[in-house]
N, C-alpha and C positions, 0 to 999 in steps of 0.2 A: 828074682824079679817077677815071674811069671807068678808066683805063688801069692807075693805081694800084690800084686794087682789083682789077682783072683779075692784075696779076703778084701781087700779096699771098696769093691765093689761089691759084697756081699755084706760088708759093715754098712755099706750105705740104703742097705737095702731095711734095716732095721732101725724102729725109735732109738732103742737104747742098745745104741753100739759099743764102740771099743771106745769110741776118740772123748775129745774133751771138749769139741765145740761142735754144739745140737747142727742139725742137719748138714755135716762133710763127715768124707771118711777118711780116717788116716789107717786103719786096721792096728798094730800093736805096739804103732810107732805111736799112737794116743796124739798126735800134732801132725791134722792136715798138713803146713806149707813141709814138712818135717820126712814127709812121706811122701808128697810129690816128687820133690828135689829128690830123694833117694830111688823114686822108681826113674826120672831120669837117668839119674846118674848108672842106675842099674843096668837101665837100657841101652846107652850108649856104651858102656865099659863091656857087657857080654854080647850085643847086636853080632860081629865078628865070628862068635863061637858055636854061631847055627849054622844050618846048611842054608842056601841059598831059597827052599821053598821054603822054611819057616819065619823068616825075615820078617814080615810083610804081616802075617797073620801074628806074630809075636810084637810087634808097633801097633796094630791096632788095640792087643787088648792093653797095652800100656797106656795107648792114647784114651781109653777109654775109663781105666784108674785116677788117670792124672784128671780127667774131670769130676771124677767122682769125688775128688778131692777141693773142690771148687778155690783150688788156689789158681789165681787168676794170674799173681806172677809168672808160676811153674806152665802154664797153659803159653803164655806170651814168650818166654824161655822154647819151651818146646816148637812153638813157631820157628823161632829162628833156628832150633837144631834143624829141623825139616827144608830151612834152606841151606843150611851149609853143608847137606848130603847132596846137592846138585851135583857138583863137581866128580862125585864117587859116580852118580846116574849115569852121566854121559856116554863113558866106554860102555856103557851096556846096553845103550836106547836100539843098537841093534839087532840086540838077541830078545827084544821085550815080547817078542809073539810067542817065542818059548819060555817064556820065564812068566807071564801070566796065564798058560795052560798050565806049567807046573805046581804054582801058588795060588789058585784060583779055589779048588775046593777048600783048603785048609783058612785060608783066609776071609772066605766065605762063614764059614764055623764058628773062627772068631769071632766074627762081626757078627756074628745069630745070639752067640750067648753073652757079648759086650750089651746088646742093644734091648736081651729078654732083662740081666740083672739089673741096668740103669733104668729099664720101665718098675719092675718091681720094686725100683727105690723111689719111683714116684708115686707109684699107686700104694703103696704100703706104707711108704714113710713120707708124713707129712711135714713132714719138718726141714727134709733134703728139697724140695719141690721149692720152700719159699726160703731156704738157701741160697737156692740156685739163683731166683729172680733176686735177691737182696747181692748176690755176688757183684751181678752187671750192673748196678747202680751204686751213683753218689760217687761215681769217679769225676762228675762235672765240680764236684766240690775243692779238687786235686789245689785248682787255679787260685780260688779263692783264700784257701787254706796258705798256701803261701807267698800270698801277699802278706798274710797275717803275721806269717812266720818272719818273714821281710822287716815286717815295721816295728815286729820285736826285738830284732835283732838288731837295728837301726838305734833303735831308742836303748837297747841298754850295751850299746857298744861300747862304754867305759868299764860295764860293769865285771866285777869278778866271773866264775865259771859257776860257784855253789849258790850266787844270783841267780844268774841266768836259769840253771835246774829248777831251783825253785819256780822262776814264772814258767815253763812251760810245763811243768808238772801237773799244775792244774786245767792246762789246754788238753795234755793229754788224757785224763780222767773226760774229759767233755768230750774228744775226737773218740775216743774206742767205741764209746756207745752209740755214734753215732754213723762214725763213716774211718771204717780201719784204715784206708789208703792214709786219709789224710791224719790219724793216727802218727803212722809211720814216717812221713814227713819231719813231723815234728821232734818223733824221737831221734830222727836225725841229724836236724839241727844241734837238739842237745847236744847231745854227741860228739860234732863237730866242734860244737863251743867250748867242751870241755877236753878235750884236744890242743884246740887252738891255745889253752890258758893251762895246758897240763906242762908238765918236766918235759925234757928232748926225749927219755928215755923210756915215758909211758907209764900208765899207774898201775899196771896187773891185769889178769883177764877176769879177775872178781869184780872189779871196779867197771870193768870192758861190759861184761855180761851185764850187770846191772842197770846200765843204760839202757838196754838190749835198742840198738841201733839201725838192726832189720838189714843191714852191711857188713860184711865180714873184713873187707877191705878196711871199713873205718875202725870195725872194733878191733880189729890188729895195729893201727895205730893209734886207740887210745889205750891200749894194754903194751906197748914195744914202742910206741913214740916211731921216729923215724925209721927204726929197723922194721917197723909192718909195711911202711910201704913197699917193700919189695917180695913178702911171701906170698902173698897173692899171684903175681907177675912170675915170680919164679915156679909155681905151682904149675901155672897153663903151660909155660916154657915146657917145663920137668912132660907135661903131657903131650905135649907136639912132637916133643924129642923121641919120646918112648913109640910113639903110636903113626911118627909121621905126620905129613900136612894133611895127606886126605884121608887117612883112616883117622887120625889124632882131632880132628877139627869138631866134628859132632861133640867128642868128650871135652876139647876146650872149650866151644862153645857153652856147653852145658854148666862147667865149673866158674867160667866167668860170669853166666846170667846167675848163679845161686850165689854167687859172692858180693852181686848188685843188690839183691832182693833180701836176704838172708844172712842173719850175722850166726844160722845153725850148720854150716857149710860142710865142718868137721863130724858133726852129728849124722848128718844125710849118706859124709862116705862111709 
């Protein structure tokens, strides 16, 4: 993980990096959201396997990759890891006077060369720079976008599932180029619809993928029909079990926000 965040930030640092979309970095995973979700996942499954002072200095430069990677789900995913390690903080808030003179140089370090390689990806690559500002916008579009979705859905409520694809097919060619959130939406709806008008038992993960639905939740049941709805759920379970409520929680957390945002869920572990 550590190695990964190292290339992610120094792919971002170059015009012609590794990934496949101009100014993010994914490093050899070639799919920023791809590389996020796996430097989470990364982080939360080996956080455990350091010692205590490198903790703190090893989340920063992660938190620092995962921006580099300007997946805005993966960043808002990570938020909420950051709160469901409260609970783990608490028994410690006592010893915190020892515990940041121990992690204070080391995490100092981090944060010198998280903060020297995301300037060099600004001042070097211009392309990461109006990324980054294209990232934070045209989320007001989110609202709009599905009303639209709404009235389509509305209006062709009679209609078959390979209708329904068809009209949004062409909203989606119009949403990618202009605003991915509301993209995503849309492919989800699809998705949903052909679900909703698919067999009980699901039409394959060819069929699943192809929709790509940006949910792993839903394209496990448009590939298993009924049976997906429970491998998700069983998945966090299988991780609370193994890991416990408060050491397991950061890694549940993490696997349910990739499974909301992300239908590459399986690709990221």
């Amino acid at each position: 993980t550590t190695l990964l965040s190292l290339l992610c930030l120094i792919d971002a640092s170059f015009p012609d990096g590794f990934t496949n979309t101009l100014g993010r970095a994914a490093s050899l995973l070639t799919n920023p959201n791809i590389a996020a979700f796996s430097l989470l996942i990364g982080a939360t499954g080996s956080f455990w396997s350091l010692t205590t002072r490198w903790r703190l200095p090893f989340l920063v430069l992660v938190g620092g990759a995962v921006f580099a990677t300007l997946s805005r789900s993966s960043m808002f995913v990570g938020a909420l890891v950051c709160l469901s390690t409260i609970p783990l903080l608490r028994p410690q808030w006592d010893r915190r006077t020892a515990y940041i003179r121990s992690t204070l140089r080391p995490t100092l370090v981090s944060l010198l060369i998280t903060i020297c390689l995301l300037g060099t990806a600004f001042v070097n690559n211009s392309a990461f720079g109006l990324a980054t500002g294209n990232a934070f916008e045209g989320l007001r579009a989110a609202v709009s976008t599905l009303e639209k979705i709404k009235s389509k859905a509305t209006h062709g409520r009679g209609a078959q599932s390979g209708q329904l694809n068809e009209i949004t097919a062409g909203m989606v060619s119009d949403a990618e180029h202009a605003n991915s959130a509301a993209a995503r939406a849309i492919l989800f709806q699809r998705a949903w619809q052909t679900y909703r008008h698919g067999p009980a038992f699901g039409q394959g993960l060819t069929k699943a993928f192809y929709l790509a639905p940006h949910n792993t939740q839903l394209l496990l049941m448009v590939a298993f029909g009924y049976l997906g709805w429970v491998i998700v759920p069983l998945l966090i379970a299988l991780v609370l079990r193994i890991g416990g409520w408060r050491r397991g929680l950061p890694s549940a957390v993490v696997v349910a926000g990739c499974a909301f945002f992300s239908h590459d869920l399986l690709l990221a572990i």
